[in-house]
PAMAR-811943 format. One record per residue (C-alpha): residue in one letter; x, y, z. Coordinates in pm, whole numbers, plus 32768, in hexadecimal, padded with zeros to 4 digits. Example, Ala and Ser with C-alpha at 12.3 -4.5 7.8 and 13.67 -1.06 7.14 Angstrom:
# PAMAR-811943
a84CE7E3E830Cs85577F9682CA
***
This chain:
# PAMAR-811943
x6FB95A8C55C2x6FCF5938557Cx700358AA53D0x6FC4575C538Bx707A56885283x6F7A56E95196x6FDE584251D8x6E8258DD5250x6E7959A85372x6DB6594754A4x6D705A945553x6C735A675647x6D785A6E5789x6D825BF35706x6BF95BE35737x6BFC5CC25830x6CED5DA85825x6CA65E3256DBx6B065E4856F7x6B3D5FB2575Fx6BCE5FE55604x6A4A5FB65571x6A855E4654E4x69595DC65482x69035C465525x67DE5B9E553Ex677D5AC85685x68D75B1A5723x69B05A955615x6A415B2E54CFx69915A9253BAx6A475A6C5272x6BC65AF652AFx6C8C5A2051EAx6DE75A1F5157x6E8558DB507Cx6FB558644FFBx703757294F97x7158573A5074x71C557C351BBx720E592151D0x72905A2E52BDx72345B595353x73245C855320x726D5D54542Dx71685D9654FDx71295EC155BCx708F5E4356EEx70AF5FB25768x6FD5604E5644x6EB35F5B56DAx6EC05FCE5820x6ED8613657B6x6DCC612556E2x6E8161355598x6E7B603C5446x6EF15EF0548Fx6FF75E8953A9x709D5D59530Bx717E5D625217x719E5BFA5173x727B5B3250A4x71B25A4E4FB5x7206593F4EEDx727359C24DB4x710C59B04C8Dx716D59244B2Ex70CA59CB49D4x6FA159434981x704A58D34862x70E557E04907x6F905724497Cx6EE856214873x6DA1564B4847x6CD3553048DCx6C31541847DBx6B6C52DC47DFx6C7351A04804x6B6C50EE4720x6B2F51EE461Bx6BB7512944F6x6AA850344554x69BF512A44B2x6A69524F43BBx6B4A51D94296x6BA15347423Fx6BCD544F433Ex6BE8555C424Dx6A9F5520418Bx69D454EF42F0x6A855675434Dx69F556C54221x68A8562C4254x68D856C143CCx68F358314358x67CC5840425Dx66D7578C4332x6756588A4447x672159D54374x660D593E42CBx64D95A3A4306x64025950423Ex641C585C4394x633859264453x61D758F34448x617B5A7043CDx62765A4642C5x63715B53436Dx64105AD344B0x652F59E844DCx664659A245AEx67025AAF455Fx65EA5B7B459Ex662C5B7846F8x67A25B6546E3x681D5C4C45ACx68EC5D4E4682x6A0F5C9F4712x69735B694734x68565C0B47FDx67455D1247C8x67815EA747DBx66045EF54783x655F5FEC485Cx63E560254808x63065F164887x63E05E70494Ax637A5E654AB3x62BE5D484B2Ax61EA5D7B4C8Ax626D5C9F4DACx61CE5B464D13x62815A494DD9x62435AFD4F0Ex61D059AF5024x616059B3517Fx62355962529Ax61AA58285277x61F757E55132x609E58045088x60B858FE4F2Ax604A5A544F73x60655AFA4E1Fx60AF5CA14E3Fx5FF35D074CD9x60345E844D28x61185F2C4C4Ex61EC60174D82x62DB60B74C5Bx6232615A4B67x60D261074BF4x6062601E4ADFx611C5F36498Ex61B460024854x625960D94932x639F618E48E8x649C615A49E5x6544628F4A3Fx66CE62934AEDx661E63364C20x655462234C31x666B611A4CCAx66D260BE4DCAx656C601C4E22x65BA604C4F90x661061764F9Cx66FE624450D0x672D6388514Dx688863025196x690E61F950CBx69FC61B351B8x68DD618652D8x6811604652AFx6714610E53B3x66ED623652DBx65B561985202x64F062775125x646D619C508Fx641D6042500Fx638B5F6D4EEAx63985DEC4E92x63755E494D39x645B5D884C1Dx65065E154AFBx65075CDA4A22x64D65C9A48A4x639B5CAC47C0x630A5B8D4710x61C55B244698x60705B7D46BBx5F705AAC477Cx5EDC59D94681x5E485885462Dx5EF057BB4559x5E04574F4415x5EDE569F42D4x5FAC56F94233x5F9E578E40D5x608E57163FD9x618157EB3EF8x613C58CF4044x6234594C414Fx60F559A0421Cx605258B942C9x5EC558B942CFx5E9658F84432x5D4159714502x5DBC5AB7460Bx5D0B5ADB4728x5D185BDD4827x5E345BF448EFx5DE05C4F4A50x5F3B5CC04A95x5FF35D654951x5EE95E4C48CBx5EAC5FD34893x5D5C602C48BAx5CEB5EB2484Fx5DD65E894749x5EB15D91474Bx604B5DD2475Ex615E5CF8474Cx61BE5C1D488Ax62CD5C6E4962x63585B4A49E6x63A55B3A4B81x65545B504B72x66195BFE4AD9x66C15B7249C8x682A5AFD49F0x69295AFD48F6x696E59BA482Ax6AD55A1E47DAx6BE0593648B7x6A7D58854924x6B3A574B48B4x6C16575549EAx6AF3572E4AADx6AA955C84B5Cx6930562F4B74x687457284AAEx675D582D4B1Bx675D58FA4C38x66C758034D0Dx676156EE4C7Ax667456254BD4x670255E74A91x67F6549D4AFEx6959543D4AC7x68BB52EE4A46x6818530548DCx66E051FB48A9x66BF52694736x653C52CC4787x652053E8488Fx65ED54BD4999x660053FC4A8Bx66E952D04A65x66A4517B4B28x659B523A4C05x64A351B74B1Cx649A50514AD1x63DF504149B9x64A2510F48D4x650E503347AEx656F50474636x65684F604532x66B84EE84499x668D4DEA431Bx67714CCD435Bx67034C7A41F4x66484D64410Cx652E4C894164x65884C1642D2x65084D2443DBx652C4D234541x64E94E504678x664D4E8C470Bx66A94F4C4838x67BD501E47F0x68A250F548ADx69B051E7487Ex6A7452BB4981x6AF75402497Fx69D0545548A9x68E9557449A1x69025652484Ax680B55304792x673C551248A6x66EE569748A7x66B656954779x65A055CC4768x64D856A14848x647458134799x640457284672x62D156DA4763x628E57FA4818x616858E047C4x62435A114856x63865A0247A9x6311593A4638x61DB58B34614x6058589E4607x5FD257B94727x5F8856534698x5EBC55514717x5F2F546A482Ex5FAE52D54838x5E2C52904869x5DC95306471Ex5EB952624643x5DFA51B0459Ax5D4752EF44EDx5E8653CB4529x5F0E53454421x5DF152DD4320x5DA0540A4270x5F2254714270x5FAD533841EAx5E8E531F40BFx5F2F51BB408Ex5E5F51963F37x5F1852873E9Dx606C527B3F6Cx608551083F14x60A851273DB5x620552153E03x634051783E33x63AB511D3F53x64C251EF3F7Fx640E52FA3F2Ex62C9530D4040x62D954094150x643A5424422Ax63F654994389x62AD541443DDx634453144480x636E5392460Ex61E553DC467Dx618C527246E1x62E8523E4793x62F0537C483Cx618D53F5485Bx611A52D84931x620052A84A33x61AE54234AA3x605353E74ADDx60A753C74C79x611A54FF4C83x5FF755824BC3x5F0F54F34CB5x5FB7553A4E0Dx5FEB56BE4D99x5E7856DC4D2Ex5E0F56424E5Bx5F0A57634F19x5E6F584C4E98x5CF457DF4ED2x5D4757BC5042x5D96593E504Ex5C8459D14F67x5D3059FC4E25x5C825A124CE7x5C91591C4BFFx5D1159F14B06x5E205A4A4BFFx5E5358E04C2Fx5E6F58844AB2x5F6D59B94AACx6033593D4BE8x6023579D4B32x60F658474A20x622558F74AFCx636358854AD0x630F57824998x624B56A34A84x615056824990x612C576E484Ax6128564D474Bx6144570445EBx6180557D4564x62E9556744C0x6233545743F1x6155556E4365x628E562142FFx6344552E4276x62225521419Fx623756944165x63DA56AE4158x63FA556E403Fx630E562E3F55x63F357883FA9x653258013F2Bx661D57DD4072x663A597C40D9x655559DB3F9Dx64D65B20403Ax664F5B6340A5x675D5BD83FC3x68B85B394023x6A0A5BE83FCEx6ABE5B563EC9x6BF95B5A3FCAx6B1C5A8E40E3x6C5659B041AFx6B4B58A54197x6A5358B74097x6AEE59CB3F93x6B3D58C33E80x69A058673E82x694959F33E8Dx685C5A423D80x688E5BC43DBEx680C5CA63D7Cx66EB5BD03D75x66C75B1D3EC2x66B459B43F19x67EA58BB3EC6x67DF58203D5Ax67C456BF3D42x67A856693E6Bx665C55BD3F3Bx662F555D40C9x662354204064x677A54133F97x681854C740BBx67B053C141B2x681D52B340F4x699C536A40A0x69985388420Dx693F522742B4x698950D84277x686A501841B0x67E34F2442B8x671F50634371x666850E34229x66964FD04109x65604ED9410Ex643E4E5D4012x63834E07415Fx62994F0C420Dx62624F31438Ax60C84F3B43D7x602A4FF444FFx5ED74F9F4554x5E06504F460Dx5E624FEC4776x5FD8505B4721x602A4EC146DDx613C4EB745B8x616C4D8D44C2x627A4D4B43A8x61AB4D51426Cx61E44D4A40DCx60CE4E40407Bx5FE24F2740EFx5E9E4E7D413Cx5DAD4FB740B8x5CFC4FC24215x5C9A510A42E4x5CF5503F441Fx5E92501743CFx5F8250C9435Bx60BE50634294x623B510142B2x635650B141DDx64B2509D42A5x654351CA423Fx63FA528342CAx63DD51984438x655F51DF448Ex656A53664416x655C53BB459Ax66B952FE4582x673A53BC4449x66A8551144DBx674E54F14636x689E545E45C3x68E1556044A0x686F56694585x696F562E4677x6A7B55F1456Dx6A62574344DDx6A4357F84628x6B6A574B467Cx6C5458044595x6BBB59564641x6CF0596D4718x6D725A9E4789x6ECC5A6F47F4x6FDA5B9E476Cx6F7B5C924879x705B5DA748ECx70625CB54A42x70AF5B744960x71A05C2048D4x725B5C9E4A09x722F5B374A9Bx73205AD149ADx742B5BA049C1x73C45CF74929x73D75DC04A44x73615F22499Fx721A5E64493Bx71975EE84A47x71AB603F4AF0x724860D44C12x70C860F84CA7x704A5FC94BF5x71445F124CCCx710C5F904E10x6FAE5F3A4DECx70115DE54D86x70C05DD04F0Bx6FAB5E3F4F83x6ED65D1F4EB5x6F8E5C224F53x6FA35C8350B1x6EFB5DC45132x6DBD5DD05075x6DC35C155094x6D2E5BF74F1Bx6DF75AD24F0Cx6D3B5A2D4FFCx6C015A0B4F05x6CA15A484DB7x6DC559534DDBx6EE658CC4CFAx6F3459204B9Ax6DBE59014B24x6D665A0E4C43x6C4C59404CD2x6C5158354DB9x6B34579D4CECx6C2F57044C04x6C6555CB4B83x6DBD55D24C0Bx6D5E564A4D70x6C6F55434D6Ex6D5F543C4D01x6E5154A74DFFx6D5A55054F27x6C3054124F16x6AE5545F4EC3x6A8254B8501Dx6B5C55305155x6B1955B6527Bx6B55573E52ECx6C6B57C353A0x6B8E58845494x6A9B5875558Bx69E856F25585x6AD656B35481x6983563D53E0x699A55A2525Cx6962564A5151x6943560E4F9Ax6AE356764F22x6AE757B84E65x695B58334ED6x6918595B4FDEx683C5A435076x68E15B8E506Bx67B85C33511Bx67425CEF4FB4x65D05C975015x65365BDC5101x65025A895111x63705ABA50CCx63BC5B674F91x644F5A5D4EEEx64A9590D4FA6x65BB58CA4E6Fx6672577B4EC1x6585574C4FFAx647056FC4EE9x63F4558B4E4Bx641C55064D0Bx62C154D34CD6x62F253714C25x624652464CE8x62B8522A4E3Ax62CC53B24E43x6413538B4EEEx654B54B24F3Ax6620556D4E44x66F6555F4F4Dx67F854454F3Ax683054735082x66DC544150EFx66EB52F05010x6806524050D9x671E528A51FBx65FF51CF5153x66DB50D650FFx6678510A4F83x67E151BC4F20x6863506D4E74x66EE50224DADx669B51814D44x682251F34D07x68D350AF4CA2x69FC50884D8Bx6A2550604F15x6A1751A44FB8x6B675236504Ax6BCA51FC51B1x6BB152F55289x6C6B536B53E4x6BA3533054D7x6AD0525E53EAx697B52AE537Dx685652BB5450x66E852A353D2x667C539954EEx677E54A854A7x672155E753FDx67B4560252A7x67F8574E51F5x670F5768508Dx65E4586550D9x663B59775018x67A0591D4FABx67F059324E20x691258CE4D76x6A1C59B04D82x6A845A314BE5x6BC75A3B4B7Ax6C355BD74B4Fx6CB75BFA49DCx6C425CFA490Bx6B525D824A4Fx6B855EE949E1x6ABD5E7C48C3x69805DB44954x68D35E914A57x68095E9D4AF2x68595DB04BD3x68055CB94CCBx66D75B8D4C94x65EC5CB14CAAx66B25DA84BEAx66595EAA4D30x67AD5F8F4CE6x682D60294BAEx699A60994BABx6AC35FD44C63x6ADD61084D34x699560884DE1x69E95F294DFEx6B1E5F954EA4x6A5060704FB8x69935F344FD1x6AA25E9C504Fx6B5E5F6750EEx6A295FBC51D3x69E15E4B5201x68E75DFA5113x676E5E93515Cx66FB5D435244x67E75CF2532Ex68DC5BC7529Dx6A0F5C795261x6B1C5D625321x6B535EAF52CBx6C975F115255x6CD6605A5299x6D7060B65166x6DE4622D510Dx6D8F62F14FDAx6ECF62774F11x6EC861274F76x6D6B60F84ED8x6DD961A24D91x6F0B609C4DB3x6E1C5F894DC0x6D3E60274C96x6E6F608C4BAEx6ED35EE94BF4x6D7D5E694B89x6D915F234A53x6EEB5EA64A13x6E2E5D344A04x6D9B5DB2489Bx6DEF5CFC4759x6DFE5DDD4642x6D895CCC4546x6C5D5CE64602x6C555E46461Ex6C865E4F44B2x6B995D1F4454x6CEA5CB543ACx6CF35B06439Bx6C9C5A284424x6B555B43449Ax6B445BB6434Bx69B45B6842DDx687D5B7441F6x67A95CAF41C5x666E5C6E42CDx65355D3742FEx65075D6A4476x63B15DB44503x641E5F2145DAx62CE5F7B468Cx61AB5FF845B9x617861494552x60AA6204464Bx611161E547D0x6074615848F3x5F44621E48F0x5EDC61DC479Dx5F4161274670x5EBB60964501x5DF55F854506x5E585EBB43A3x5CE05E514393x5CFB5D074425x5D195D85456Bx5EB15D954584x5F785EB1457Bx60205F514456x619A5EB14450x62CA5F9A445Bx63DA5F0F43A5x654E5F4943FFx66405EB142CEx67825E27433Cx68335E35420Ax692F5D1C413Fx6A535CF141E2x6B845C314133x6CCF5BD341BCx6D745CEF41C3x6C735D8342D3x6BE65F104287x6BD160454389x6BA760134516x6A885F7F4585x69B460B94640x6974602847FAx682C603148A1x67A9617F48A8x68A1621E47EC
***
């Protein structure tokens, strides 16, 4: 067995002498065994007799000693001064606009709606979504609308339910009983149109139409959205964000995706009365760009707005400039700011995915439902609510504890809301003056063409935005990402033991850390002290792309893998396109090979041994970025399509393999699997646990299924179902009783 200096093993020499042991390869090679360290390391032993007898092979290894997480900084813009003048106040503004239910379209969802249980979503009724971004081998969309678990939306998932590909023998990949593509994702919105909005109103005045997907006996349901939903907690570690990767290291101030689109641009006042479009930038900042995306998607927040092409009547009727221009200007309509930046530069995608699905016979209903996956297009208008949020006490349906880490000194409880305080005041506490202080408006006409003006002109054919309301896709992103980035879990039992306190963890819990680090080869994916090679700090010491240790040694996106949970079809992942103009590769990789990495990412792309070639086969389709581990006991269930429910499962996952052929088995006994389970617990914080701070939280109404099942429910009498409400009560500083898992 052969280690490099990067300490991964290259095993294929053992090739053939172990295939008689059942490991699983694919075209004569072993797909996906990988083991890193920063530094050389040795083997102890290996039992070349076990092999050829038939028995476990087994390495014991020494690794280079992990630090605490605590000892990691968390990653942040170089340039951030450039645009906050008080950190503190944007946390602040970052936490209410994150909890905020008033954000969503129907007046109930928000961020946290989706992320409220350790940083991620423990729901179980309504939440399977049917195999939507299934594609042909070819690449062309093939939705799956059936519902395989449960047979149809508002079902209630049952612990017999998971795994979704099910075994006679979990230990036998062969042993298939059965098999479903089905997700187990998060609820949002219901399919709807978006109309105006109504002021004084949390609701938005939207049309619903049928949804051909999520509805019981035509009634409509909540959406499901098509991956499960990760956990945002330690997301700040993360060099990209999303499972596939989209959301980029690279902040534009506009959209998710960084310098991919060239036409992102703000507006910055040199002078209260001296405008000009800037291009802005700011690393280290994936958190921003993700957040900008479940603002505009018609599953996770919003009704579906109109598109780029229709801006100049989008906005009309919503602005109602002869009234709004008579209000101060610090005072008109915060977030409506991001639909013409981010709206039109999605259009391609739009387009090329309708035209997908027309090629293979899909509806156009099934197309407009397929345009909306993934926040490609749902366009609930954040100008729209800014509109709504400026004329709304920040969290006014929402009562915050008087002992809130962040916001308790603005509670108004028991009454909800926080006293005194507006969107607009918190934006302006939070950032420095040139991004919202101007007497000048910016005007829109109807072909999306923008012009510095000093008042609104009173015609149907333009529309006028003050600079607090243009750059709100700024304020939204950047005070986003600074409150998520004080949701660090870091005093583990394992943090603990990594620096110095050595009955942290126990007798089993440390065995099955061994095993972690060398048996079971966890390390190889979730690497260093973040516990995923899709760190900032792998990144930074790795490159952005490197090439395999196995096989073709072919190049592949740093910290993103195909573990063999589905197959490739089911979900291409990082294999995908980002849908903007050009249409061109998540995968980085695949960028050098266009020679686009330096355009579309900013910086040269690392050099490779043997270098690049544009020919070569690079590793994306299907890979997905690998999370970091803390606090896992608490977010099942787990993988991108949330297809196993206890870490028992995901362990038989492994240790059989996976379920499609990309990883080794490795033939672990019964105790050694309850080492590596008792270990993964021992990565919980109890602050989160305990919702103590910095995961303490406002009260929030969470939409839990509707009452009925998935036979029949109660139509409300505009053709959506009756909501079921699930209150997640005040939480202060001090945290309250132990947060129930999935299923429990």
């Amino acid at each position: 067995m052969l280690l490099t200096s990067r300490g991964r093993f290259l095993l294929k020499p053992l090739v053939t002498k172990i295939k008689r042991q059942g490991w699983k390869f694919r075209n004569g090679k072993l797909n996906y065994l990988r083991l890193r360290f920063s530094k050389t390391i040795t083997i102890a032993a290996i039992i070349l007799a076990a092999v050829i007898a038939g028995n476990t092979v087994s390495a014991q290894v020494t690794p280079p000693p992990l630090t605490s997480l605590k000892s990691v900084s968390v990653p942040e813009p170089n340039n951030l001064g450039d645009f906050v003048k008080d950190k503190v106040a944007a946390i602040k503004l970052g936490k209410a606009l994150f909890w905020d239910m008033q954000v969503g379209s129907d007046g109930k969802t928000s961020c946290a709606s989706c992320h409220f249980h350790a940083g991620a979503d423990n729901r179980s009724k309504n939440q399977i979504s049917p195999g939507l971004l299934r594609i042909n081998a070819d690449g062309t969309v093939n939705p799956d609308t059936a519902f395989d678990v449960g047979g149809a939306p508002n079902y209630q998932l049952k612990p017999e339910d998971f795994p979704f590909h099910k075994l006679s023998n979990p230990n036998d990949p062969k042993t298939v009983v059965s098999d479903r593509n089905d997700v187990s994702s998060s609820q949002g919105v219901f399919n709807a149109k978006f109309v105006d909005v109504k002021p004084g109103s949390a609701e938005d005045e939207v049309k619903n139409e049928l949804d051909p997907v999520f509805n019981v006996g035509g009634t409509n349901v909540r959406r499901v959205q098509p991956r499960n939903t990760p956990t945002v907690i330690n997301a700040a570690f993360n060099f990209r964000n999303f499972w596939d990767g989209r959301a980029e290291n690279i902040f534009n101030g506009v959209n998710p995706f960084g310098l991919r689109d060239p036409n992102a641009s703000v507006v910055k006042a040199e002078k209260p009365n001296q405008l000009k479009f800037v291009k802005i930038r700011l690393n280290n900042s994936s958190l921003a760009s993700q957040a900008l995306g479940p603002p505009l998607s018609s599953f996770e927040l919003s009704a579906d707005g109109r598109t780029f092409l229709e801006i100049g009547d989008k906005f009309g009727r919503i602005d109602n400039k002869k009234s709004l221009s008579t209000l101060p200007l610090d005072n008109l309509d915060n977030l409506d700011n991001l639909a013409d930046t981010l709206i039109g530069p999605l259009l391609s995608s739009v387009e090329e995915l309708t035209g997908n699905l027309a090629q293979i016979g899909n509806s156009k209903s099934i197309s407009t439902l397929l345009q909306n996956v993934l926040s490609i297009r749902g366009t609930k208008l954040p100008r729209v609510l800014g509109q709504k949020l400026s004329r709304l006490r920040p969290l006014g349906k929402q009562v915050v504890h008087p002992q809130d880490s962040v916001l308790g000194a603005d509670s108004r409880s028991p009454q909800p809301g926080l006293k005194d305080k507006t969107y607009d005041q918190l934006i302006k506490d939070a950032f420095k003056p040139e991004w919202w202080k101007s007497n000048r408006l910016i005007q829109v006409d109807a072909e999306g063409r923008r012009n510095f003006v000093n008042s609104p002109d009173n015609s149907s054919k333009t529309d006028e935005y003050t600079l607090l309301e243009y750059n709100f896709s700024l304020f939204f992103g950047l005070a986003i990402q600074l409150y998520e980035s004080t949701l660090i879990a870091n005093d583990t039992p394992f943090d603990r033991f990594l620096t110095g306190n050595t009955a942290a963890l126990t007798k089993e819990q440390q065995l099955g850390k061994d095993l972690f680090q060398g048996k079971a080869l966890c390390i190889g994916c979730h690497a260093g002290s973040e516990l995923t090679a899709a760190s900032v700090s792998s990144v930074a010491k790795d490159g952005r792309i490197k090439r395999a240790p196995f096989g073709a040694k072919s190049p592949e996106d740093n910290g993103f893998f195909n573990i063999g949970v589905r197959p490739v079809t089911d979900d291409p992942g990082l294999g995908a396109n980002d849908g903007l103009q050009g249409n061109n590769p998540l995968s980085e990789a695949r960028l050098a090979q266009l020679g686009k990495f330096q355009l579309l990412l900013g910086e040269n792309p690392p050099t490779l041994t043997p270098p690049l070639n544009s020919s070569e086969k690079v590793i994306a389709d299907g890979a997905f970025k690998a999370p970091g581990l803390r606090n896992v006991e608490l977010t099942a269930p787990y993988f991108h399509n949330g297809g196993q429910a206890t870490l028992e499962q995901v362990i038989d996952f492994y240790n059989r393999g996976g379920d499609f052929g990309a990883l080794p088995p490795l033939n672990l006994s019964p105790e050694e699997k309850q080492q590596l389970v008792a270990f993964l617990k021992g990565l919980t914080d109890d602050r989160v646990r305990l919702e103590k701070a910095p995961f303490d939280h406002p009260q929030l109404f969470v939409p839990n299924g509707h009452p009925g099942n998935q036979r029949s429910v109660i139509d409300d009498g505009t053709g959506k179902a009756t909501d079921s409400l699930l209150e997640i009560p005040a939480v202060g500083r001090n945290g309250g009783s132990a947060i129930q898992n999935f299923l429990e």
